[in-house]
C-alpha positions in Angstrom: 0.0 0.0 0.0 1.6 3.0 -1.3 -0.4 5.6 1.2 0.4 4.0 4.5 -1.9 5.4 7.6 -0.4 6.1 11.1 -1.7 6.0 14.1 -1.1 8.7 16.7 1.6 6.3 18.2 3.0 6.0 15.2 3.3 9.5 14.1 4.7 10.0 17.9 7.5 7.7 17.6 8.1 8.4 13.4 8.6 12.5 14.8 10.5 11.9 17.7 7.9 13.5 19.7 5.7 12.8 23.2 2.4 10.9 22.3 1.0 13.8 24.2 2.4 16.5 21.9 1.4 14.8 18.6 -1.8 14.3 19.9 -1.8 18.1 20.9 -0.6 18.8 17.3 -3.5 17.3 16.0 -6.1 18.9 18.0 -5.0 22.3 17.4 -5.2 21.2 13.7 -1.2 21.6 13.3 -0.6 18.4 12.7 -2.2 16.9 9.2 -4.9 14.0 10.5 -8.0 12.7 10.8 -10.4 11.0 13.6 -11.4 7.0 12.9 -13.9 6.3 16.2 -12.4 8.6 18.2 -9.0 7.8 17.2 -6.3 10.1 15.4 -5.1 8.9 11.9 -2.0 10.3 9.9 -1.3 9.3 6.1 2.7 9.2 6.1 2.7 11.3 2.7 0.8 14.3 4.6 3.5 13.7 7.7 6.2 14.1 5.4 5.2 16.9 3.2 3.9 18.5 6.8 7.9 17.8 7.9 8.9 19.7 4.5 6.8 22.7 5.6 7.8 23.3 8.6 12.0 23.1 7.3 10.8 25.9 4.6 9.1 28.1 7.4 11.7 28.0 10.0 14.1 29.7 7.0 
């Protein structure tokens, strides 16, 4: 499967990053997800190009 989905965990462990803070990401709509029953879900291809973002911002 090409478009791989995360889980919060996931996206936690793949940024380097407190469960907590991801989560927080994603609340405050920072973070590029999307609730499945209740649950946060990342594609990896919106992570990544979310990654790329933030290197171009910071500059």
């Amino acid at each position: 499967m090409a478009d791989e989905i995360l889980t919060l965990k996931e996206v936690a462990s793949y940024l380097k990053v407190a469960e907590k803070t991801a989560y927080r990401l994603a609340a405050e709509g920072k973070l590029p997800g999307f609730k499945v029953g209740g649950g946060w879900r990342f594609r990896q291809e919106d992570i990544v190009h979310w990654i790329e973002a933030q290197k171009v911002e910071k500059q």
